[in-house]
N, C-alpha and C positions, 0 to 999 in steps of 0.2 A: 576899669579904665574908661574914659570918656576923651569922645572925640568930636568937637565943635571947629565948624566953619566957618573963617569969616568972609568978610565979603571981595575979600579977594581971592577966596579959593584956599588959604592957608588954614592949618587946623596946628590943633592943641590937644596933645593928648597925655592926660594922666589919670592916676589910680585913684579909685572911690575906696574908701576906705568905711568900714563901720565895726562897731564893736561887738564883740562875741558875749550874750549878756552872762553863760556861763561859766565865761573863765575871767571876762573882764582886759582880755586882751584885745588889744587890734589888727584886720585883718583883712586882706584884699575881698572886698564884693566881687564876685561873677557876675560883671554884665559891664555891657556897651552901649554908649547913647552918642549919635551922631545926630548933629543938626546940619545939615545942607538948604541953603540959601536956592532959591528955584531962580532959573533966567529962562522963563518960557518964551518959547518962537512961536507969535501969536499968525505967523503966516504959513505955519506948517502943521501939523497932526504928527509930526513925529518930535524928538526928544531936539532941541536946540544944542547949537555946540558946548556951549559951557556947561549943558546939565548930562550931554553924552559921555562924561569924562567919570559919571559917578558911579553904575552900576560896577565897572572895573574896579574900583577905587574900594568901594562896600566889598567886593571880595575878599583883596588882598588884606583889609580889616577885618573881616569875621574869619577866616583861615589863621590869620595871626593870633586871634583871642584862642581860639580853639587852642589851637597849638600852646597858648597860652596856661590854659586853662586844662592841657592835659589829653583832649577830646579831640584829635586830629581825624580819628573817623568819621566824625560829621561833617567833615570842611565841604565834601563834596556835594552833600545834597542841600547842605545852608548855603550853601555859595549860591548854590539854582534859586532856591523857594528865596533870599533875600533880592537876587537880581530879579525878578520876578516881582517881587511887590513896589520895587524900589523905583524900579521902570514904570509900574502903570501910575503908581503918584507923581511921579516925576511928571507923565504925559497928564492927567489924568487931575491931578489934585487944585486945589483952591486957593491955598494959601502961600504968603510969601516963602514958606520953610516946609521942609519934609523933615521929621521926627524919626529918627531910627532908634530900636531901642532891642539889643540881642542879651538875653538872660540866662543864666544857667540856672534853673534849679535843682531838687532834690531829685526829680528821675526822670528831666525831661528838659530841651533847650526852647527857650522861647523867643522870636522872633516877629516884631511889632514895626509898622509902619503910618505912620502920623501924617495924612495929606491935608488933613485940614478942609476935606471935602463933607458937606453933612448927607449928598445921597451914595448911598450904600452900594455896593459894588457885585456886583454877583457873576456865575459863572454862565456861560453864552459858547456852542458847541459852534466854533469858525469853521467856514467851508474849508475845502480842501484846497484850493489855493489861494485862500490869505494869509497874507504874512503875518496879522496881529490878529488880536484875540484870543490865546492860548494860554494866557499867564496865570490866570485863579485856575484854571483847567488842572496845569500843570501840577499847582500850589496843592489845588483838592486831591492829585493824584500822586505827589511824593509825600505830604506833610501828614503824621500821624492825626494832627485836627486842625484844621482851621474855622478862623470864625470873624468877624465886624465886630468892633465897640460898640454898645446902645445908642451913640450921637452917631456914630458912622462914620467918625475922624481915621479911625485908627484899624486895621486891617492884620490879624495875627497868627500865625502859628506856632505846631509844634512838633518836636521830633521828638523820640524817647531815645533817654542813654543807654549805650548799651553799660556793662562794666568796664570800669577802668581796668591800666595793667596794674594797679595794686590790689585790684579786689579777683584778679583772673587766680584758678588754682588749678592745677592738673588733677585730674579724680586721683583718689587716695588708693596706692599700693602699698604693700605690705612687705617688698624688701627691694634689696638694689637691683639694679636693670644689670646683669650680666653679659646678655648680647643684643646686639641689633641686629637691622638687617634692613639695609635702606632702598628704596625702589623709586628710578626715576621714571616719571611716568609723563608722556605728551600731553600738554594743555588743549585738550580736544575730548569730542565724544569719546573716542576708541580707547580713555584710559582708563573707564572700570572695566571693559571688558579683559585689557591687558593687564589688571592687576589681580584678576581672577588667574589668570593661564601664570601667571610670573609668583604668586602667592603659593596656587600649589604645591610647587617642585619644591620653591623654599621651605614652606613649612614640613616638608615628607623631610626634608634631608635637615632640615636641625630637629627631628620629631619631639616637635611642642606635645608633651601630655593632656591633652583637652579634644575638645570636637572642631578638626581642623575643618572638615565642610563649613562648619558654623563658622570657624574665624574666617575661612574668604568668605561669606554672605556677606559678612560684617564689612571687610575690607569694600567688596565692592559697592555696597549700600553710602558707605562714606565719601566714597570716590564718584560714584554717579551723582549725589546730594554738592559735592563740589563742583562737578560738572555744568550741573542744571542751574547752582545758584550762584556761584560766586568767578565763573567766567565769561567776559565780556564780549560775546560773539564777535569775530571777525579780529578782536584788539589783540597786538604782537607782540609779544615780550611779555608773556605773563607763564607765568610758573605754576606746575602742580607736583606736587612732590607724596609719597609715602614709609612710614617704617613702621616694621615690625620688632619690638623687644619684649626681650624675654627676661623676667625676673629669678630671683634667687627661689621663688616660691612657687617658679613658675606660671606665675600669668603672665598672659601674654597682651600687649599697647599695642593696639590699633593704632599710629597718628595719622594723619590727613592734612599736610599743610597747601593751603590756596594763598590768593591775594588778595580776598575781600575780608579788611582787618575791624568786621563787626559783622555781627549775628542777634539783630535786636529781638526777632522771634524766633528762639531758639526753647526756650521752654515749653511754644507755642507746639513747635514740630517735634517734638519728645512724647508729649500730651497727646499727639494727634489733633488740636483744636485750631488749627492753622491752615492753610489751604495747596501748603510746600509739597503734598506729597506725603505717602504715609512710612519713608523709610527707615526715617530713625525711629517712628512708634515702634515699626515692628523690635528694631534692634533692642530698643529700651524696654518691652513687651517680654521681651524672651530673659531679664534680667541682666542686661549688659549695663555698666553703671556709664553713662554717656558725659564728655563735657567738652569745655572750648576754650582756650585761651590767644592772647595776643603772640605775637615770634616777632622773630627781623629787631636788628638795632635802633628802628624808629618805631616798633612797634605797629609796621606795614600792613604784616600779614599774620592770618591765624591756622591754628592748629584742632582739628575737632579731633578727638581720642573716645576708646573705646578699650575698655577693660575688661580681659576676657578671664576667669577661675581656669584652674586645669580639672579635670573629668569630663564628666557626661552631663551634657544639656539636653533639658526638655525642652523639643522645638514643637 
């Protein structure tokens, strides 16, 4: 899709289209090019009214592509890193037009800003109370990499995808889930320690054949890793939920559903080579096969699981 400005503020928006040389079909490109028309207010240092109506605007447009394009979990941190670059070329740039240009590729979304300035722009640690000056700060501190064009027009980043819900799969069991056993748990610290005390009783009284000790570590290793990563301190209405099922073959699924509906270093804290915390190493360490998929009808929120054998485990 492409979306150009004119000069009256109105845009145009339609699908690029290119050919797949494989198959010889036609086929929507992933990406967005927005041109905005600059109306600088040469009496201020801040954003003029006609060019303050844009940083909103570039949201509701990259949220839409997303959503577009399948990728609703990045809406929230491309919405920042774009309003962020969008605002310092706005304030900031040289040329009649600012160049937006947001791309999806093969395992990572890219986001480009065109000010038509040739000196380069870089990051500068504002005092503590200024109001501006924070935006590459920001940009350096959310976006997997950023970096300037060689002329120094064009200002980029990038986020990595995580997987889509088509490529999400639950680890692989070996026969049908028989029972559950669902655990609602308070979106706060106190709910690994509570799914420790609430796991116990459960698991003694459906006596899962395995190392129940080991399935609560497990539970609450999951539940504390939801805790610490995927809840918004202070934010209300957010849900943590847990179950326990037991198979025809008896293994037993750990799930873990939170509200943060991506996990981009998730292989990273499996490995250990991540800086998350060493919880899921240990779990994956001990032979637990670990995974993670999307839930919810918008694909909201995820699910981290754990797959536990029945016998005795070497801890």
């Amino acid at each position: 899709m492409t979306t150009q400005s004119t000069a009256q503020g109105r845009s145009d928006q339609r699908a690029l289209v290119a050919t797949d040389a494989r198959s010889g079909r036609t086929k929507a490109r992933p990406a967005l090019d927005v041109s905005i028309q600059r109306h600088p207010d040469s009496d201020s240092v801040g954003l003029s009214p006609a060019d303050s109506i844009w940083p909103q605007r570039l949201r509701r447009i990259v949220r839409a592509g997303l959503q577009y394009w399948g990728r609703p979990e990045l809406a929230e941190a491309a919405e920042l890193l774009l309003t962020e670059l969008a605002t310092n070329a706005l304030r900031h740039g040289q040329g009649p037009q600012i160049g937006v240009r947001i791309c999806l590729r093969s395992n990572h979304l890219k986001i480009e800003v065109n000010d038509g300035s040739l000196a380069r722009p870089g990051v500068r640690q504002a005092a503590s109370d200024d109001e501006t000056g924070r935006g590459l700060f920001l940009v350096a501190s959310i976006a997997d990499t950023w970096g300037v064009s060689d002329d120094g027009t064009t200002t980029w980043c990038t986020l990595p995808l995580t997987k889509g819900p088509e490529d999400m799969h639950p680890a692989a069991v070996t026969a049908p889930v028989v029972r559950e056993i669902p655990l609602d748990l308070p979106a706060d610290p106190s709910a690994a320690g509570l799914a420790r005390i609430k796991a116990r009783s459960l698991l003694t009284l459906a006596a899962w054949p395995g190392n129940q000790h080991h399935a609560i570590d497990v539970l609450h290793a999951l539940v504390n890793n939801a805790v610490q990563h995927a809840l918004a301190p202070g934010k209300p209405d957010q849900s943590l939920s847990a179950c326990l099922s037991m198979t025809e073959a008896h293994e037993l699924l750990v799930d873990v559903t939170d509200p943060l509906p991506h996990f981009p270093d998730f292989d990273q804290a499996v490995t250990g080579a991540c800086g998350r915390g060493r919880g899921l190493w240990e779990i994956a360490r001990q032979g637990v096969e670990l995974t993670w998929f999307l839930v919810g009808s918008g694909f909201d929120a995820k699910t981290v699981r754990a797959v536990l054998r029945p016998g005795l485990v070497e801890l």
